[in-house]
C-alpha positions as CSV (number, residue, x, y, z in Angstrom):
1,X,75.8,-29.5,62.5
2,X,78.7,-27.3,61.3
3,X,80.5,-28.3,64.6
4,X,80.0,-31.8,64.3
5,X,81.8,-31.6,60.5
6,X,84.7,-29.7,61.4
7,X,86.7,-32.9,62.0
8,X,85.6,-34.3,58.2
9,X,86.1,-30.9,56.7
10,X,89.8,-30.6,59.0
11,X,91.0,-34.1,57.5
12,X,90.0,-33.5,53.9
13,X,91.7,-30.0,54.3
14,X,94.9,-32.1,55.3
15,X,95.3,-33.7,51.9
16,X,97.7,-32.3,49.1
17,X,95.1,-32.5,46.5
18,X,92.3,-30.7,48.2
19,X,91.7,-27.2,46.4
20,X,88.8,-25.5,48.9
21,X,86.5,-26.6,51.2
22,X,83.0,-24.4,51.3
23,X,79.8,-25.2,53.5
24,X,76.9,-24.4,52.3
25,X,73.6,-24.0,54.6
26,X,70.1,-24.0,53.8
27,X,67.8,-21.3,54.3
28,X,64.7,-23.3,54.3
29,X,63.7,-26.4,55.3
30,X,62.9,-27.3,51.9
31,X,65.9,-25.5,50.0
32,X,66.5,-26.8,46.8
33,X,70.3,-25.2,46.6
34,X,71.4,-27.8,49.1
35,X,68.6,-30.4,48.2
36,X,66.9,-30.2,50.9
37,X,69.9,-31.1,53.6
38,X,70.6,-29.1,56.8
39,X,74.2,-28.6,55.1
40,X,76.6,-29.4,51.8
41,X,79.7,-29.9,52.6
42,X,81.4,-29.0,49.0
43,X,85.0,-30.5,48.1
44,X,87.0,-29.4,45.2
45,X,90.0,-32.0,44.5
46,X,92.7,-31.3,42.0
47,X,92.6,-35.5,41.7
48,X,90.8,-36.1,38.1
49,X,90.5,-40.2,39.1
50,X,86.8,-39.8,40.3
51,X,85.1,-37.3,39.2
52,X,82.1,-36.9,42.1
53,X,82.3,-38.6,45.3
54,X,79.3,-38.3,47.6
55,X,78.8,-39.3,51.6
56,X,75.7,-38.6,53.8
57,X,75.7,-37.7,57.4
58,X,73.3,-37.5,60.5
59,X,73.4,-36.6,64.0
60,X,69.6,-38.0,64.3
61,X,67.9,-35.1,64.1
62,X,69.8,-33.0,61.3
63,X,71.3,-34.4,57.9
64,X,74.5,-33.3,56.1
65,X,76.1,-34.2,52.7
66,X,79.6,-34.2,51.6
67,X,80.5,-33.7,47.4
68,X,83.8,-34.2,46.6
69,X,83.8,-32.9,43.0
70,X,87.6,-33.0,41.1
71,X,88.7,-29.9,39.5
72,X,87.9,-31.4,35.6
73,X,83.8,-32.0,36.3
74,X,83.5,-28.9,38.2
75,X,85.1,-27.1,35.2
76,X,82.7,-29.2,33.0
77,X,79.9,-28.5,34.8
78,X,80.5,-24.5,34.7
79,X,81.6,-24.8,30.7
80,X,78.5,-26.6,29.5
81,X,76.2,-25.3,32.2
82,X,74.4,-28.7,33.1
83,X,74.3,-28.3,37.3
84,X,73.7,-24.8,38.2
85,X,73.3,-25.3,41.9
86,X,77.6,-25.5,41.8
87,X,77.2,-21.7,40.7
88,X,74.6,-20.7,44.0
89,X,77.3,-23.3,46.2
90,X,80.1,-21.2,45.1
91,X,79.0,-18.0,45.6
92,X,77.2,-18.9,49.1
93,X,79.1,-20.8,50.4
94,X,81.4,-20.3,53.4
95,X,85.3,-20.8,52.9
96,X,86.5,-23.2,55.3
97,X,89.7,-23.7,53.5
98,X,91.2,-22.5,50.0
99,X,94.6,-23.2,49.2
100,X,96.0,-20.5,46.9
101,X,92.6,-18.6,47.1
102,X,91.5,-21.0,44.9
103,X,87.6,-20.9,45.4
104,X,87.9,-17.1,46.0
105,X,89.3,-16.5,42.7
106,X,86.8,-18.7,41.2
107,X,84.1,-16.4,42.4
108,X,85.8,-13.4,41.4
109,X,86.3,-15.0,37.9
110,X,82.4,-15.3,38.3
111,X,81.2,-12.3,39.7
112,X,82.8,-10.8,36.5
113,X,82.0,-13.3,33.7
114,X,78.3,-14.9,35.0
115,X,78.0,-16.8,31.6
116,X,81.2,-18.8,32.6
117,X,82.7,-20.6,29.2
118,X,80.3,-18.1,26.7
119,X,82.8,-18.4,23.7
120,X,82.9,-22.7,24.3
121,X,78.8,-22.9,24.8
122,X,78.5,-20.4,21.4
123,X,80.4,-22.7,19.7
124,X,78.4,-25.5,21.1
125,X,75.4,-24.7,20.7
126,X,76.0,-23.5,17.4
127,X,77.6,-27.1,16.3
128,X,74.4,-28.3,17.4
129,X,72.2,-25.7,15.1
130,X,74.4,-27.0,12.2
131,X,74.1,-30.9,12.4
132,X,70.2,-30.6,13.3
133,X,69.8,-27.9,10.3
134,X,71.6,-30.3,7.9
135,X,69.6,-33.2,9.0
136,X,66.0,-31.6,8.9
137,X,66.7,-30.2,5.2
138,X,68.1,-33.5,4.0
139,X,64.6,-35.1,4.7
140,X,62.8,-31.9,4.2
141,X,64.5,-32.2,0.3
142,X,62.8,-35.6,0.2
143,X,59.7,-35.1,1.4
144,X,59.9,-36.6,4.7
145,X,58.4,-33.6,6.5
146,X,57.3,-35.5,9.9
147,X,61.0,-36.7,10.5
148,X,62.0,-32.7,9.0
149,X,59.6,-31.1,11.5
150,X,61.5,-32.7,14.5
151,X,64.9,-31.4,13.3
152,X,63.5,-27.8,12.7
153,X,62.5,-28.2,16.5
154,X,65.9,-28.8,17.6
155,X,67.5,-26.1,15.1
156,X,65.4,-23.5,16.7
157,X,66.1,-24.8,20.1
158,X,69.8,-24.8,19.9
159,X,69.3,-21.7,18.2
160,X,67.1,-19.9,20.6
161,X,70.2,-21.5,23.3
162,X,72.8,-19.7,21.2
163,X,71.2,-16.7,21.4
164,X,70.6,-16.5,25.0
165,X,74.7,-16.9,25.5
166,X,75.2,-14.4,22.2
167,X,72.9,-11.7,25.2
168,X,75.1,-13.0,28.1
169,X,72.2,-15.2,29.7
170,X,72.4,-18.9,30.8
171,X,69.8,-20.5,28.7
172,X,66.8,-21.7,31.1
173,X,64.7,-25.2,31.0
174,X,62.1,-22.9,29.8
175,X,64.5,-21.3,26.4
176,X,61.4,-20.0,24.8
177,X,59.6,-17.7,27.6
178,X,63.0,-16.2,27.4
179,X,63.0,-15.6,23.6
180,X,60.3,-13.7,23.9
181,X,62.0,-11.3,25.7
182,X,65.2,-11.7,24.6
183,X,64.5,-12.1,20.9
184,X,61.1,-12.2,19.6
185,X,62.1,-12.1,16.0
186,X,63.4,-16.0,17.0
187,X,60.3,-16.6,19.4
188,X,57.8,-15.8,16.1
189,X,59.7,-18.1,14.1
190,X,59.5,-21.1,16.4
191,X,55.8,-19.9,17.3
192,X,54.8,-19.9,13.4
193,X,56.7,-23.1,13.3
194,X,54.7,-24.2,15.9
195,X,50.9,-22.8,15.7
196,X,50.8,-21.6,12.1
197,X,47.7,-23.0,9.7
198,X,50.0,-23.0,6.5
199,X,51.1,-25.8,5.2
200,X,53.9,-27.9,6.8
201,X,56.1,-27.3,3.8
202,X,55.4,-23.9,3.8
203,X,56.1,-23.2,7.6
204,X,59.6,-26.0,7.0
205,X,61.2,-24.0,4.2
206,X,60.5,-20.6,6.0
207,X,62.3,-22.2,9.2
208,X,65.2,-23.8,7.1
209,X,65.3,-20.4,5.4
210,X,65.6,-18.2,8.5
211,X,67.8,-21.1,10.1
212,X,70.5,-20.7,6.9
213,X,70.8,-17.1,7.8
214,X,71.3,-17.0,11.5
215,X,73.8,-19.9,10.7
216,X,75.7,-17.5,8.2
217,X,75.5,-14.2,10.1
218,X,76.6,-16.2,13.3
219,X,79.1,-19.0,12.0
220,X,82.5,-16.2,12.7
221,X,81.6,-15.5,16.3
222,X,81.1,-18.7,17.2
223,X,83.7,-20.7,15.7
224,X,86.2,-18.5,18.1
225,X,86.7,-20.4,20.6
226,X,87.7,-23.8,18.5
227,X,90.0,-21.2,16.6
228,X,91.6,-19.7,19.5
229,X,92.5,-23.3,20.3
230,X,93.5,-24.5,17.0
231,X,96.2,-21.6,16.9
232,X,98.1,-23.3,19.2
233,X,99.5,-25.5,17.0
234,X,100.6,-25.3,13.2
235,X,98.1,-28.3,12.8
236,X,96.1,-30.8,14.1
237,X,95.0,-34.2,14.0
238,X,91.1,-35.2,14.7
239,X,92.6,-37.6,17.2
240,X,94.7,-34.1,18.7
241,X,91.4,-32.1,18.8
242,X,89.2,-34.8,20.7
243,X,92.2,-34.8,23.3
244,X,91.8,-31.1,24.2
245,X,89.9,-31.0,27.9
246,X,87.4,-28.2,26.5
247,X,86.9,-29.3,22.3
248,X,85.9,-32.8,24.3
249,X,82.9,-31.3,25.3
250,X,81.9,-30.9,22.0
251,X,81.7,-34.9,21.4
252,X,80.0,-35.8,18.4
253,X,79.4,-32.6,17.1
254,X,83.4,-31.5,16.8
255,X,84.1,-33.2,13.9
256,X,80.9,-32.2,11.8
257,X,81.5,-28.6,12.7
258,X,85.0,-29.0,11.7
259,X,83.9,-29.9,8.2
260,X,81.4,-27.2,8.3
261,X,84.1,-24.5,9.0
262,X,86.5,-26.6,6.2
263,X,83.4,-26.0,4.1
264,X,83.6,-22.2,5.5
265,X,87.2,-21.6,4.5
266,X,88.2,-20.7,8.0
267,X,90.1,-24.2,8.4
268,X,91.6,-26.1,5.8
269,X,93.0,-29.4,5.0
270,X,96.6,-30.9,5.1
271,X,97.7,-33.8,3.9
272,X,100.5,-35.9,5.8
273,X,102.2,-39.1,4.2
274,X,100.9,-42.1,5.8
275,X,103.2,-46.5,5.6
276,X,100.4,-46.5,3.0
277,X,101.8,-44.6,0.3
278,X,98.4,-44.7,-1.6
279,X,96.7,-43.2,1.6
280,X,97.6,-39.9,3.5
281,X,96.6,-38.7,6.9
282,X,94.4,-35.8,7.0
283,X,95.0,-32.9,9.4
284,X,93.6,-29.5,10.2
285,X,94.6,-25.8,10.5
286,X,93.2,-22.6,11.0
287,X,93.4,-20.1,7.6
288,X,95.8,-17.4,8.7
289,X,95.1,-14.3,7.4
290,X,97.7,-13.6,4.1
């Protein structure tokens, strides 16, 4: 099959904007790294115009698929972690072609740093925490301890996910089996959440409780990696921020933890003169230490 690809791999390898070409081979019939195909045929483009572009081949007896995957989603799926098959395709797969040792140094990067992106999925993850924290205790504070229950789920989730990437560890589909090892201070709190016979108000404030300190003791370390950004400029507007390839990832959550860290005194507020001279625009920078 690898024979019968060369001349699809050779022309793709032709074009300017082609970064590496890898093939990847299964080792089973079966294989779930290349989804149960004979072959990948894996295609990093610096051209951001389509992210992922997919072809199937056959020779009648074997099958083959080509990705073509541009430089930004490849990045995005390493940052936020979503598809970690790319991970097993770049450190299996054969080199065909890499212009600038482009795929090589990529595997270096990641033979040294597994938990590619840790500082941006911290800060993630703990954006997340926040917004579901704040929600769950707004209708925990009225009484509403159905809709709170669901929020104190998700606060210990993301939680549970920060502290995976706090130990260096890719958060699995199955967060919790981890936490026991990992962290079974966090594990009893979601299993008392969970299990416990006391009260649902009882078991809520105890998870709100815990989840206000973790948020404190953790707040510094993960707000470095939307600081490191922010020093690059004297200040920013929200618009600014949302433009920045990696604070995108954020989405909804960037501008809520932005307030919270306002709140935090680690950013603060300026205000710029707007044509409305009753109205001024409002833009962020870090607090420099004085």
């Amino acid at each position: 099959m690898e024979q019968m690809l060369r001349p699809v791999y050779q022309e793709r390898a032709s074009l300017p904007e082609t970064l590496s070409v890898l093939l990847i081979g299964n080792q089973r019939e079966d294989d779930p790294i290349t989804d149960t195909f004979d072959e990948i045929l894996f295609i990093i483009t610096s051209n951001n115009e389509i992210p992922i572009q997919t072809k199937h081949y056959t020779d009648g007896k074997r099958k083959a698929a080509m990705h073509i995957i541009s430089e930004r989603q490849l990045t995005h799926w390493l940052l936020v972690g979503t598809n970690k098959k790319i991970i097993d395709w770049l450190i299996l797969g054969k080199v065909f072609f890499d212009r600038d040792e482009y795929a090589e140094r990529l595997k270096e990067r990641l033979s040294e740093e597994p938990l590619f992106g840790r500082g941006i999925k911290m800060g993630m993850e703990m954006a997340k925490m926040i917004r579901a924290y704040n929600e769950g205790k707004i209708h925990f504070e009225r009484k509403q301890h159905m809709d709170s229950y669901l929020y104190a789920i998700n606060t210990l989730h993301h939680l549970a996910r920060f502290v995976a990437v706090k130990r260096n560890v890719l958060p699995e589909n199955t967060v919790w089996t981890q936490m026991k090892k990992i962290d079974p201070a966090v594990f009893k709190l979601y299993e008392e959440l969970i299990g416990s016979e006391e009260e649902i108000e009882k078991r809520l404030d105890l998870v709100f409780l815990a989840s206000e300190f973790f948020i404190h003791n953790y707040t510094n370390e993960a707000a470095v990696h939307l600081l490191a950004i922010m020093r690059e400029k004297e200040s920013w507007t929200v618009q600014q921020l949302h433009e920045q390839d990696e604070l995108a990832l954020y989405s909804s959550d960037l501008e809520f933890f932005i307030e919270y860290l306002v709140d935090k005194n680690l950013i603060e507020i300026t205000q710029v003169p707007s044509k409305n001279e009753l109205l001024f625009h409002r833009e962020y920078r870090i607090i420099r230490a004085r």
